[in-house]
C-alpha positions as CSV (number, residue, x, y, z in Angstrom):
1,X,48.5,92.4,82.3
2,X,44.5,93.2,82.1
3,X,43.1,92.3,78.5
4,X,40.0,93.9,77.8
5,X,37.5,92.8,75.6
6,X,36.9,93.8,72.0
7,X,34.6,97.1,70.7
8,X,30.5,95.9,71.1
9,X,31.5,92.7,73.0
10,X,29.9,91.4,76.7
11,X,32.4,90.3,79.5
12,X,31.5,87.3,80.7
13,X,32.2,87.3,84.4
14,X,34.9,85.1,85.8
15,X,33.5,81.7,88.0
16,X,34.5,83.9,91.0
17,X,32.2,86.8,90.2
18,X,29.0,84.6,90.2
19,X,26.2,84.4,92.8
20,X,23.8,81.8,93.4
21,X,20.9,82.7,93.8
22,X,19.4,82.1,97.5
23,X,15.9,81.1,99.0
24,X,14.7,81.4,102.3
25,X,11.4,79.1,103.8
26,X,10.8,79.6,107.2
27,X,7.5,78.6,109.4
28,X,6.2,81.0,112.0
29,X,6.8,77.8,114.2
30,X,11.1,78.5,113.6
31,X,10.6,81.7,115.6
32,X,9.2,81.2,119.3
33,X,6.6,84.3,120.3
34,X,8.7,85.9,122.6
35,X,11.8,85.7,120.9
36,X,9.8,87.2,117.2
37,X,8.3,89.9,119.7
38,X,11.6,90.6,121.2
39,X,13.3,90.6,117.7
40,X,10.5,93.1,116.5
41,X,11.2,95.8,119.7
42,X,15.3,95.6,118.5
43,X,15.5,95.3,114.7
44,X,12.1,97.1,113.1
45,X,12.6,100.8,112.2
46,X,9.7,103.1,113.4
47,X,7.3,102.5,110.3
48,X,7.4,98.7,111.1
49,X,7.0,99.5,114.5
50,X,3.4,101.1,114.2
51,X,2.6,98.7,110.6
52,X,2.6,95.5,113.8
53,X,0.8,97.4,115.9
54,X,-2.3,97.6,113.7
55,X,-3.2,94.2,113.6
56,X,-6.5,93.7,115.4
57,X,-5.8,89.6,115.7
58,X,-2.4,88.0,117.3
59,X,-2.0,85.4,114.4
60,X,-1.6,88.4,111.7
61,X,0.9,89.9,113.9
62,X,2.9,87.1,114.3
63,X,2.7,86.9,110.7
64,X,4.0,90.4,109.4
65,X,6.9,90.0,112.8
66,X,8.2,86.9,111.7
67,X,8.5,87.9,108.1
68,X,10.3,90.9,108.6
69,X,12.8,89.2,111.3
70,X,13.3,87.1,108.8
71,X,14.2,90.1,106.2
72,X,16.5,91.9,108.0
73,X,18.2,88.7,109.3
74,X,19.0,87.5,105.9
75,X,19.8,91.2,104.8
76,X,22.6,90.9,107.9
77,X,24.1,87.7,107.0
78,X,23.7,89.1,102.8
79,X,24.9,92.5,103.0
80,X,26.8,92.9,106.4
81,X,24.4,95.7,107.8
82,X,23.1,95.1,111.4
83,X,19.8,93.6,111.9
84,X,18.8,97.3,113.0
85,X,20.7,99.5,110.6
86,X,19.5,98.3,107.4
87,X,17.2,100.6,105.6
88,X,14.3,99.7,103.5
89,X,12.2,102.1,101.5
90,X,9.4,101.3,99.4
91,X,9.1,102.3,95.4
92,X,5.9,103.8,94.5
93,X,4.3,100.4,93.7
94,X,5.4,99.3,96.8
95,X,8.4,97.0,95.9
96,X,10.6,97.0,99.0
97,X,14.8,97.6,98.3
98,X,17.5,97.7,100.9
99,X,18.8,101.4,100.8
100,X,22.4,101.0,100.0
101,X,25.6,103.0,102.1
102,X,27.4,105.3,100.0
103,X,30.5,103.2,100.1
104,X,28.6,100.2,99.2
105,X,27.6,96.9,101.0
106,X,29.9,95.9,103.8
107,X,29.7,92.4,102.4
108,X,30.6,92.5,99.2
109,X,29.0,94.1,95.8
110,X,26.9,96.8,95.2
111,X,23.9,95.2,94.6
112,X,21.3,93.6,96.2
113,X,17.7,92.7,95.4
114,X,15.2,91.0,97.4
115,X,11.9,89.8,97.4
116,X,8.9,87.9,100.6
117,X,6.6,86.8,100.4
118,X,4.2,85.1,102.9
119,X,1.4,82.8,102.8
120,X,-0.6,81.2,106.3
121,X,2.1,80.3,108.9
122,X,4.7,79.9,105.7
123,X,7.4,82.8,104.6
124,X,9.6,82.9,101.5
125,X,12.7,85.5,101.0
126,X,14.7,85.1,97.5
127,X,18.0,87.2,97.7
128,X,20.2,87.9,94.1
129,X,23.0,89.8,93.6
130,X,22.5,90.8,90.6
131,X,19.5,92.1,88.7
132,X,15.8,91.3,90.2
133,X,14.1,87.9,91.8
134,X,10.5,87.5,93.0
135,X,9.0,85.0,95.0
136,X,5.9,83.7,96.0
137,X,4.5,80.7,98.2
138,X,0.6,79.3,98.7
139,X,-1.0,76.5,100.5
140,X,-2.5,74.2,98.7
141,X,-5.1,73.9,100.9
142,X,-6.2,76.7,100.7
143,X,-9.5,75.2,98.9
144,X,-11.3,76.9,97.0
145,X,-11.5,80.4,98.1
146,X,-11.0,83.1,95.7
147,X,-9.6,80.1,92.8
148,X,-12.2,81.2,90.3
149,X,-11.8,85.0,90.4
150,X,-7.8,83.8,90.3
151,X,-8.3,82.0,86.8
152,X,-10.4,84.8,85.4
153,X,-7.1,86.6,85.5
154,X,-5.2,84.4,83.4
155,X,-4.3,84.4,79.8
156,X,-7.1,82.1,77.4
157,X,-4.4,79.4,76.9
158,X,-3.9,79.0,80.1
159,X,-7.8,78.9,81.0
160,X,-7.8,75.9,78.5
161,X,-5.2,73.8,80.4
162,X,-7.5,74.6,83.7
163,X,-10.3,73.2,81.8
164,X,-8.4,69.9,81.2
165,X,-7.8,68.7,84.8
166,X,-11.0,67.2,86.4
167,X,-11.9,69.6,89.2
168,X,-10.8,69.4,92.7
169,X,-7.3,68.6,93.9
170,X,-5.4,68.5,90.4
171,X,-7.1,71.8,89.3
172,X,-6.9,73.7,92.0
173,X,-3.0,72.7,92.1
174,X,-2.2,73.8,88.2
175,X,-4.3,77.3,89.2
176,X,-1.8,77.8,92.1
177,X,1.1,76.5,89.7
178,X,0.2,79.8,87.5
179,X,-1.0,82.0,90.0
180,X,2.6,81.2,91.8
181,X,4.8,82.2,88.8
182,X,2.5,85.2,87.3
183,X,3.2,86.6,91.1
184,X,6.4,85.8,91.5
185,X,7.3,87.4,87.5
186,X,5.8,90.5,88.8
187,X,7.0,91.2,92.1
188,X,10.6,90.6,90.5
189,X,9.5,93.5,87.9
190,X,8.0,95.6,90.4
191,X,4.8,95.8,89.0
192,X,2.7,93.9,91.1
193,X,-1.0,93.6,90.5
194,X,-0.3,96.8,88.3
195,X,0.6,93.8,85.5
196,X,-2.2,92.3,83.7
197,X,-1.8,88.8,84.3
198,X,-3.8,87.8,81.4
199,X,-1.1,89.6,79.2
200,X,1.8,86.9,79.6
201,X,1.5,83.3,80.1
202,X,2.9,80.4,81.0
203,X,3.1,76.7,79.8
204,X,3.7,74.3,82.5
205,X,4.9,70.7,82.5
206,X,2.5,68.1,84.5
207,X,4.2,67.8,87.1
208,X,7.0,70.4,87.8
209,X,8.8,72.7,85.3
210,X,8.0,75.4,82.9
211,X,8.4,74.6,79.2
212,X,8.0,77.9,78.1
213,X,6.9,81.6,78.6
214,X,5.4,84.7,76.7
215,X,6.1,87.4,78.3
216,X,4.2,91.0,78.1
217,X,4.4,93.4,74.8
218,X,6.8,95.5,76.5
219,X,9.4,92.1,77.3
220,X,8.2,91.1,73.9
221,X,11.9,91.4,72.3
222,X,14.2,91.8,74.8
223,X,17.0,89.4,74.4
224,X,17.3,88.8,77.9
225,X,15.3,86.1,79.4
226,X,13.7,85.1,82.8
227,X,14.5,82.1,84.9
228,X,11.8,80.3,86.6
229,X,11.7,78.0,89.6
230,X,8.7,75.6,91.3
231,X,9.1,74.6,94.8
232,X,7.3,73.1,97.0
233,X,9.1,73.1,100.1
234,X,7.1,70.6,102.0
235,X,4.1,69.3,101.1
236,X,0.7,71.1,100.4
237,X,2.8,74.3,100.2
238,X,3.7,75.5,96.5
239,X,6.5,78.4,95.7
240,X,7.6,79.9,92.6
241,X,11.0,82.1,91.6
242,X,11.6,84.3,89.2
243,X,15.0,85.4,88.4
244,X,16.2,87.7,85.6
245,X,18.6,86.6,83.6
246,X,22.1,88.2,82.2
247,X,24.8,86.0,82.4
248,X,26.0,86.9,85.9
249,X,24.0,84.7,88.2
250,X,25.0,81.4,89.0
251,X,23.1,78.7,87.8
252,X,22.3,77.4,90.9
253,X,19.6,78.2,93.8
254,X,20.3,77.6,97.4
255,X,17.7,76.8,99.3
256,X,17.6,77.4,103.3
257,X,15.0,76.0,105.9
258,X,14.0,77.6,109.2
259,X,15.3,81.0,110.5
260,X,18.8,82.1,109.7
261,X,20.4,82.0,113.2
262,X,23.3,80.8,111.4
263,X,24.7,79.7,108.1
264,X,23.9,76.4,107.9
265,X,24.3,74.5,104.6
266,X,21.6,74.7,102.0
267,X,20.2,72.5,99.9
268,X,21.4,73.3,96.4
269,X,19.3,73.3,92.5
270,X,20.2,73.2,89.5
271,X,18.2,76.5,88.0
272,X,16.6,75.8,84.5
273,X,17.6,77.4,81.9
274,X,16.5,81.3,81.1
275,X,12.9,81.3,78.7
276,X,11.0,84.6,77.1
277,X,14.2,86.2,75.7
278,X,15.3,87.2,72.5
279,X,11.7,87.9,71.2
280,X,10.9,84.3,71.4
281,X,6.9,83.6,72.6
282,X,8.4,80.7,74.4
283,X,11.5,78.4,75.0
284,X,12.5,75.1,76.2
285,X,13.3,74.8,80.1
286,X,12.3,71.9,82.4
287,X,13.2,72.1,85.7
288,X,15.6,69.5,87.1
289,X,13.8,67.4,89.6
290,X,17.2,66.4,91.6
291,X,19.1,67.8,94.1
292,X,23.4,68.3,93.8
């Protein structure tokens, strides 16, 4: 006998309905050159095709062939689609989705999102289920190019936590800390650069963790809220998620190394808990540091 819930009330979905939510990090260095270029001639439709073919220098080749292996890889083992059937069209912001068949993904669900992003040798793929994740990954070594026209981005509480670390090292990490998340937040909303970044902020443990969020006007007082992840894979590299939240996502991010030839076993987090929701300028939600 189905029993359905009462008049104005949400279902929760059962333990079997959730996802976790899943992170890819994979090195240039996973793919050898031949196998990425052979990969490349197989899997990429005709717009990636001629996209790889622009690049006037070999190591930013490598870098956009990689990534997209990687994509449609991940969007095999995810949805069920061959490597070289799945189709991915771009919204006008440029936001890339996974065009879905009419009778729905092979395996399992309707929906999909995704999000890369890739940063100097290092690429980063989050995959949901259910509503929208971003990602974004930096190398701390990066030095100092470009930090300063970075921070002049930010929100003015954020510019006064800058000006409390001594400058160098520690600064230029909290900048990438924020400049991580902010990217992350709007890739998963689709809005990219098109997002003022000075119009939401974030307030950041010392370490690892954000203690709360104020999102944008238009998030202002929306009950639902955002999760948010820091990574840093391995060392010097930094990585941020940003998950929507609604209830139907497990609480829980796997975490992958290298390139999916397989389904090996991930390394699994606790997510922290969902912050910016329910009109609040903020919330509690510390990231736990250990591994299950």
């Amino acid at each position: 006998m189905t029993t359905s819930a009462p008049a104005g009330e949400l279902t929760r979905p059962r333990a079997s309905e959730l996802r976790p939510v899943k992170l890819w990090f994979c090195s240039n260095n996973d793919l050898a050159p031949g196998i990425a270029a052979t990969l490349a001639t197989q899997w990429f439709d005709e717009h990636e095709q001629e996209i790889a073919g622009r690049f006037l220098f070999e190591r930013d080749r490598r870098q956009y062939v990689v990534a997209h292996a990687l994509v449609r890889r991940v969007l095999a083992l995810e949805a069920g689609i061959p490597e070289a059937e799945a189709v991915i069209w771009r919204s006008s912001r440029g936001r890339p989705f996974l065009q879905k068949p009419a009778g729905g993904l092979p395996r399992g669900g309707a929906e999909l999102d995704f999000n890369l992003s890739h940063s100097h040798s290092h690429n980063l793929l989050g995959v949901v289920r259910r509503h929208r994740v971003g990602v974004d990954v930096e190398r701390l070594d990066r030095a100092e190019r470009g930090l300063e026209a970075i921070v002049e981005t930010f929100a003015p509480e954020e510019r006064d936590w800058l000006a409390e670390a001594a400058p160098g090292r520690a600064r230029d990490r909290r900048v990438l800390r924020l400049w991580t998340l902010k990217e992350a937040y709007s890739k998963a909303r689709g809005l990219g650069l098109g997002l003022p970044f000075d119009t939401f902020s974030f307030t950041l443990a010392e370490d690892r963790g954000v203690l709360g969020f104020r999102p944008p006007a238009d998030q202002a007082h929306t009950a639902r809220g955002w999760r948010f992840m820091e990574l840093e894979p391995v060392v010097d590299v930094l990585a941020a998620v940003a998950v929507q939240a609604g209830g139907s996502e497990a609480p829980v991010l796997q975490l992958h190394h290298g390139f999916p030839w397989g389904r090996g076993s991930p390394r699994l987090l606790a997510l922290p808990e969902p912050v910016g929701g329910g009109g609040a300028a903020g919330g509690s939600s510390v990231a736990p540091p250990g591994y299950e």
